[in-house]
C-alpha positions as CSV (number, residue, x, y, z in Angstrom):
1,X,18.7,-75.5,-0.1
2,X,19.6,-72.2,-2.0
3,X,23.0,-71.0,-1.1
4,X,22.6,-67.2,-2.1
5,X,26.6,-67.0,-2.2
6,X,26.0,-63.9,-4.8
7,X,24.3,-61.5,-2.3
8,X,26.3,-63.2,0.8
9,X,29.5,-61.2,0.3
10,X,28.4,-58.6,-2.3
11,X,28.2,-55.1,0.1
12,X,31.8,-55.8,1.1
13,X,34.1,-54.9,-2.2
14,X,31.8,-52.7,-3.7
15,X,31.2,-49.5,-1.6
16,X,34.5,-47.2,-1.1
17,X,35.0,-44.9,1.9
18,X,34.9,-41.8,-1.0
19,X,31.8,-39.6,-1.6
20,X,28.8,-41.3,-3.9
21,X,29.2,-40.8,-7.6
22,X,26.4,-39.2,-8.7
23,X,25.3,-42.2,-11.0
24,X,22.0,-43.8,-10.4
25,X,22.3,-47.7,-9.6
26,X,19.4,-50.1,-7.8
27,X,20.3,-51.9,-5.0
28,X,19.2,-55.4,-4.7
29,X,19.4,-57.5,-1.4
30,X,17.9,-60.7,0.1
31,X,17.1,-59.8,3.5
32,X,15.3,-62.8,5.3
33,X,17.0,-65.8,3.4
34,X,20.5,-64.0,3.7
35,X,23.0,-62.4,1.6
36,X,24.4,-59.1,1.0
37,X,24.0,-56.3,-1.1
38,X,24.0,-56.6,-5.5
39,X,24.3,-53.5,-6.8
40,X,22.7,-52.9,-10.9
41,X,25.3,-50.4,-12.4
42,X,23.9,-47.4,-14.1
43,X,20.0,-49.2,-13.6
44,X,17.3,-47.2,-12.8
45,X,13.2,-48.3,-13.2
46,X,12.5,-47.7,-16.9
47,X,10.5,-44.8,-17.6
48,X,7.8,-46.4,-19.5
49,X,5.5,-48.5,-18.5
50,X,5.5,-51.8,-20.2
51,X,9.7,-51.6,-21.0
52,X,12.7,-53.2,-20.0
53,X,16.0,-52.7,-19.6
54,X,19.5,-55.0,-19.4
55,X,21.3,-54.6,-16.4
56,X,24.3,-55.9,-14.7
57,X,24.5,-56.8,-11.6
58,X,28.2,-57.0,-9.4
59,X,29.3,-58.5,-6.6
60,X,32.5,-58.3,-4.2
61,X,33.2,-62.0,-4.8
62,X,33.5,-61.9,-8.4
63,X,30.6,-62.9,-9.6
64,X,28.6,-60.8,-12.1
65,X,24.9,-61.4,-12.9
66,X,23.5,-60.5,-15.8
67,X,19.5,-59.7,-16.7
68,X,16.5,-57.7,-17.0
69,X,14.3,-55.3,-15.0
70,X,11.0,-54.4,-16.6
71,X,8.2,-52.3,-15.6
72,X,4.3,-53.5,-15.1
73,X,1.9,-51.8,-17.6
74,X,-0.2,-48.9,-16.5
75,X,-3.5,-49.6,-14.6
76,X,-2.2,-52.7,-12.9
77,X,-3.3,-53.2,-9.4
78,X,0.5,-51.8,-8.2
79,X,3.1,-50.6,-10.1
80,X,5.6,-53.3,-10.3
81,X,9.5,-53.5,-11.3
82,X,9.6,-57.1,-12.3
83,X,13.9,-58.6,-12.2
84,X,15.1,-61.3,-14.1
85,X,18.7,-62.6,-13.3
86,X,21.4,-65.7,-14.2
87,X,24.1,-65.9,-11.7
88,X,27.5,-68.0,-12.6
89,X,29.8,-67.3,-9.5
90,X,33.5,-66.8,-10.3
91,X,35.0,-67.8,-6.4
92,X,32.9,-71.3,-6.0
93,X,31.0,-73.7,-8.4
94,X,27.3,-72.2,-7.7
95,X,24.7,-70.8,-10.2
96,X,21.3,-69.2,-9.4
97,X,18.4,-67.9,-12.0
98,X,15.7,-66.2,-10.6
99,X,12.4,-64.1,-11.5
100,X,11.1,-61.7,-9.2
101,X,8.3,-59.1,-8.5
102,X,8.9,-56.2,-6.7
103,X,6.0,-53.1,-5.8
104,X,7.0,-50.0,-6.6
105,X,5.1,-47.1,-4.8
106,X,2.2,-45.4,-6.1
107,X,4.5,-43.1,-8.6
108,X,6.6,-46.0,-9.7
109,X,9.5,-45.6,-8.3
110,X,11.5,-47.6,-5.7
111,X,12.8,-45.9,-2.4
112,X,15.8,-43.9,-1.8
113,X,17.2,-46.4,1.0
114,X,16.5,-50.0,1.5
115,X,12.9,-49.9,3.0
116,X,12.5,-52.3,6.6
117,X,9.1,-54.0,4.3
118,X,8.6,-54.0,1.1
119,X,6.5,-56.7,-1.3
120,X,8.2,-58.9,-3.0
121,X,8.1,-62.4,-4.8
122,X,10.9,-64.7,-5.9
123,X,11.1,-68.1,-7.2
124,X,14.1,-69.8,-9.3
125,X,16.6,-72.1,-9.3
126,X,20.3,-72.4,-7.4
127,X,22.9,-75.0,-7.5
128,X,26.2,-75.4,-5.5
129,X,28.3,-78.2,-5.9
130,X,31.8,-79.5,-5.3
131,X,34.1,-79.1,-7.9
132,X,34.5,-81.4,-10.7
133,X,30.8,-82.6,-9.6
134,X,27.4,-82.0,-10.9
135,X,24.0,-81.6,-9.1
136,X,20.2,-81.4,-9.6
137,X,19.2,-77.6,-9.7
138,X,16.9,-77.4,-6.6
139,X,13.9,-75.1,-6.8
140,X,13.1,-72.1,-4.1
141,X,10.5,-69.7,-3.7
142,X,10.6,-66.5,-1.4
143,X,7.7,-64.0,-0.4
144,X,9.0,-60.6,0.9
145,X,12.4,-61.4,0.9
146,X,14.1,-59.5,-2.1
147,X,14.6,-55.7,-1.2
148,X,15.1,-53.3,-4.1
149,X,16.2,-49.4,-4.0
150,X,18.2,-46.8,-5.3
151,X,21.6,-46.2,-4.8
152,X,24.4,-44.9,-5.2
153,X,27.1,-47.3,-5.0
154,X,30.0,-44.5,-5.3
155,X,33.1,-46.4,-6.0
156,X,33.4,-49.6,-6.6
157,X,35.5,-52.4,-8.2
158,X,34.3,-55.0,-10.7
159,X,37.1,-57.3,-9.0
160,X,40.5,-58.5,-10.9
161,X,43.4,-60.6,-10.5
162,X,43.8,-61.5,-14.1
163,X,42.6,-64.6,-15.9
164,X,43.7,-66.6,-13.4
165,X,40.9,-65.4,-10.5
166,X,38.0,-67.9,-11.6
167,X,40.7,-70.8,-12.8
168,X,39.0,-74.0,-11.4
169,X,41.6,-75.9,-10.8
170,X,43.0,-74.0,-8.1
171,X,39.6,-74.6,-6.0
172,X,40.1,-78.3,-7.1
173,X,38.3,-78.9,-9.8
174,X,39.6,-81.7,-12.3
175,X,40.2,-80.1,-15.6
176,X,41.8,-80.9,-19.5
177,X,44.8,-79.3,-20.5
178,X,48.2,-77.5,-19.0
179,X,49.0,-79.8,-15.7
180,X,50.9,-76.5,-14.4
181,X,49.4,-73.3,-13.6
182,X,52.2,-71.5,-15.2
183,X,51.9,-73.7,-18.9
184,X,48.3,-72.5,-19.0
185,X,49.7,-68.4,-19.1
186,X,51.9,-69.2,-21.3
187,X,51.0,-67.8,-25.1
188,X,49.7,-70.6,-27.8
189,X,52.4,-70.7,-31.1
């Protein structure tokens, strides 16, 4: 079963308390399987039709997603913003890939807040596993789910702690090399 850990705990780090920045981001949230709120720095729906654009996607618990939006070519039935991501989580061993399609409305363009229906279509693959193990990738598939919007995310932190933050061991995870956290700071000769 997918474990969207990526959108679970994403709203909670990235919005501040301070005015929004006037920077254009998209907004991207699983709403019926669960999780929180992804938020595409500096994305916006490309301007041409049959283009696409890199984004990166960033979430409160460390993980960044990395990817593609692209939008449908003229004439289609609905404009559509189709979203392409690859999820390696930095806090727990899970990864998630995904393709989705998302209508636009009749201008292509996505709404200025999240919208309480919009169409949608996912389907990828998600892993989770305990550390040190490996697992199958298991396959999903979700109609309606995936919200999409613009936004404004106004502050926000791509989360640090130093090289340290994602270190496996510390969750458990059998690894080569330093047997001390403190031998595997230290500088190589």
């Amino acid at each position: 079963m997918r474990k969207p850990i990526f959108f679970i705990v994403t709203a909670a780090g990235l919005i501040g308390t301070s005015a929004p920045s006037a920077r254009a981001d998209i907004c991207f949230e699983y709403t019926v399987s669960g999780g929180g709120i992804g938020i595409a720095l500096g994305a916006k729906v490309p301007a041409t039709p049959n283009t696409c654009e890199r984004v990166t996607v960033v979430g409160a618990d460390g993980g960044v997603a990395t990817g593609s939006i692209c939008r449908s070519e003229e004439g289609s039935t609905r404009p559509t913003l189709v979203y392409q991501y690859s999820l390696s989580s930095c806090t727990s061993p899970y990864f998630e890939a995904a393709t989705c399609r998302i209508d636009l409305d009749i201008n292509s363009n996505l709404p200025p807040q999240k919208p309480a229906f919009q169409s949608s279509s996912c389907t990828g693959v998600a892993v989770g596993m305990d550390p040190g193990q490996s697992r199958p990738l298991g396959g999903w598939s979700f109609s309606n789910d995936l919200k999409a919007w613009n936004c404004a995310a106004g502050p926000f932190a791509v989360i640090g702690g130093g090289g340290a933050t994602c270190f496996a061991r510390r969750k458990g995870a059998q690894v080569q090399g330093p047997s001390t956290p403190e031998a595997s700071d230290s500088k190589r000769p």
